[in-house]
N, C-alpha and C positions, 0 to 999 in steps of 0.2 A: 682396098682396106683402108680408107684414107678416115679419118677424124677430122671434124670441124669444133671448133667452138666460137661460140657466139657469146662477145663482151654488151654489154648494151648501159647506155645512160636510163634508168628506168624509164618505163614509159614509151619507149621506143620501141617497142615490139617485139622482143626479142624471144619471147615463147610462144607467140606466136607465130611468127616468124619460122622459127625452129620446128613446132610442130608441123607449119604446110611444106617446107623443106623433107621433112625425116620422109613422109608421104611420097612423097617425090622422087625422093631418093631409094626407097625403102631402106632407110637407116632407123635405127633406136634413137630415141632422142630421150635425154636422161636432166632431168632438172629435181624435182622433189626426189626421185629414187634415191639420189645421194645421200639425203638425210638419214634414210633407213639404212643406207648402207655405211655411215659412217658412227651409226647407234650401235649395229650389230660391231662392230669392230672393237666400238668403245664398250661394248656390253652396256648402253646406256637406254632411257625410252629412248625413241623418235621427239619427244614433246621436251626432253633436256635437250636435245641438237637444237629442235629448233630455237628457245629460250636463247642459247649460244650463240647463234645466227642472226635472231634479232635483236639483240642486245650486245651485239658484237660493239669492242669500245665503251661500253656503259661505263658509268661512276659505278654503279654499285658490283660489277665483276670484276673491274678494277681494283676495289677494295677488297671483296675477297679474295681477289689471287694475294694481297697482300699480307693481309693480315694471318689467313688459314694456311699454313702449308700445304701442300700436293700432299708429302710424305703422312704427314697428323690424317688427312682427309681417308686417305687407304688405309692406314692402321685401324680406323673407325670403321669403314665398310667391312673390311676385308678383305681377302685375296679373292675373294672369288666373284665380287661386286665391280663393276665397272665406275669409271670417273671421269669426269670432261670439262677443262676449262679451255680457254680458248686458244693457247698453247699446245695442249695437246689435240685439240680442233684441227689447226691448220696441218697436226705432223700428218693424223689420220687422213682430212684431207688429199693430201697430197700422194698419201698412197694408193685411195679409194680410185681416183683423176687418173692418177696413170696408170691404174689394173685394168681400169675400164678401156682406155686407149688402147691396150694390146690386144681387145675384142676387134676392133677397127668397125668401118661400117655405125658411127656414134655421132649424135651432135649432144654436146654438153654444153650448157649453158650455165653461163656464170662463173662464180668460184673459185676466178684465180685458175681458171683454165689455160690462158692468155700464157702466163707466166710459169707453172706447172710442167707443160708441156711444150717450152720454149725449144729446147735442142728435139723434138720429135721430128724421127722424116718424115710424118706421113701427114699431117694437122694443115688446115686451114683455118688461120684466125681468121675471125670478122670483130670487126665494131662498130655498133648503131649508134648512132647520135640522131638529135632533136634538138631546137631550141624548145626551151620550157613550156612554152603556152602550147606548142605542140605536143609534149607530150602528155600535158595536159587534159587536151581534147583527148590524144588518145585514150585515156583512162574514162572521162567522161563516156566519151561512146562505145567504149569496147566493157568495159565494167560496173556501167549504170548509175553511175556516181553523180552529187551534183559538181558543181566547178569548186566551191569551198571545200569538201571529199575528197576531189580529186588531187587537187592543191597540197592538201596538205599529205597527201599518199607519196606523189612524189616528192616533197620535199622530205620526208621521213624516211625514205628510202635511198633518195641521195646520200643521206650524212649515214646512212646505215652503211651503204657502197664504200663510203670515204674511210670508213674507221672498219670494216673487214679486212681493207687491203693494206689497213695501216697494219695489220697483224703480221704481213708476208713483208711488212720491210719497205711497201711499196708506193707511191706516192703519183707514178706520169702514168695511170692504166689507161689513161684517156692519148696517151701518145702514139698518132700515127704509125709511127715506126718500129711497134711493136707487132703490128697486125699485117698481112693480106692485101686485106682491102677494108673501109672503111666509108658506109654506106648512112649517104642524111637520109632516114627517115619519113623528114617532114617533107622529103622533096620527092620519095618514091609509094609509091602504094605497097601491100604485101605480096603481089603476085607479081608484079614485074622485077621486083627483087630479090622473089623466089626463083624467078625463072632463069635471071640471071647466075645468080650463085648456083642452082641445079644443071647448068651446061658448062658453068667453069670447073666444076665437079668432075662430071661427068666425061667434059673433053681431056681431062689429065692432066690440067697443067699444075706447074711441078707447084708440090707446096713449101719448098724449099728456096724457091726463088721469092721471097718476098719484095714487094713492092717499094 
């Protein structure tokens, strides 16, 4: 019943990854599901989370957590209307991550996984890394994009990475020592790095002895 999650510098494979892994594994492998699952909680669309999610850190969410109260905001809906900024984002979060965990048998991607289900017995963190131009390429050739597209995909997405985890407090998610194992990318294909993580899996070793 062991959980994995996979951190990744965008670009690096990391849903893809996850899905030839889950295959492998026959594990669930759970990435967009969270959205809906963390709408349904907030009683919000899916199209508010995501708004939330990419716009994690904005100026302009910023401003209204400021200026609007939470409390003014519910008195306005109602009691029976849901609400989500990105406080109450990461509380859901973090309870959606570790409800999912107690299924076991999961790879979750993304999300502040890493750190969520830090004290869990059963979890194997990963983290992919890429230098840039590599991941790059990868978006070129896995997403059709020209290299300008692709460029600016993953640079949008990095500082998206940067200012989500700035919500949890959190600043080194790129630190070694929070993960497993910690796997370059640009220097493996996706099936020898499947293949590898599917028999470290598989053989049991402990995910409590981190690296």
């Amino acid at each position: 019943m062991a959980v994995i999650t996979i951190s990744r510098q965008f670009g690096a494979g990391g849903k893809t990854l996850g899905e030839i892994l889950a295959k492998k594994l026959n594990y669930q492998f759970i990435n967009e599901d969270i959205i809906q699952m963390v709408a349904d909680k907030a009683r919000v669309s899916k199209g508010w989370v995501e708004s939330v999610e990419q716009e994690a850190g904005g100026k302009l969410l910023n401003w209204m957590a400021r200026i609007v109260p939470k409390t003014y905001v519910e008195r306005i809906l109602g009691g029976d209307s849901g609400y989500l900024d990105e406080e109450v984002y990461v509380d859901i979060l973090r309870e959606v991550i570790t409800q999912v965990a107690e299924e076991g048998n999961v790879i979750i991607l993304g999300r502040g996984g890493q750190y969520i289900l830090q004290e869990h017995p059963d979890v194997f963190h990963i983290l992919l890394i890429a230098k840039k131009e590599d991941r790059i390429r990868f978006m070129e050739k896995h997403y059709n994009l020209r290299p300008t597209q692709a460029k600016q995909v993953v640079e949008k997405q990095d500082k998206r990475r940067t200012n989500l985890y700035r919500k949890f407090g959190k600043e080194d998610y790129d630190r070694p020592g929070l993960y497993h194992l910690v796997l370059n990318m640009g220097k493996l294909d996706m099936e020898k790095a499947s293949d590898f993580l599917s028999r470290m899996v598989s053989n049991g070793v402990s995910a409590t002895a981190k690296a």
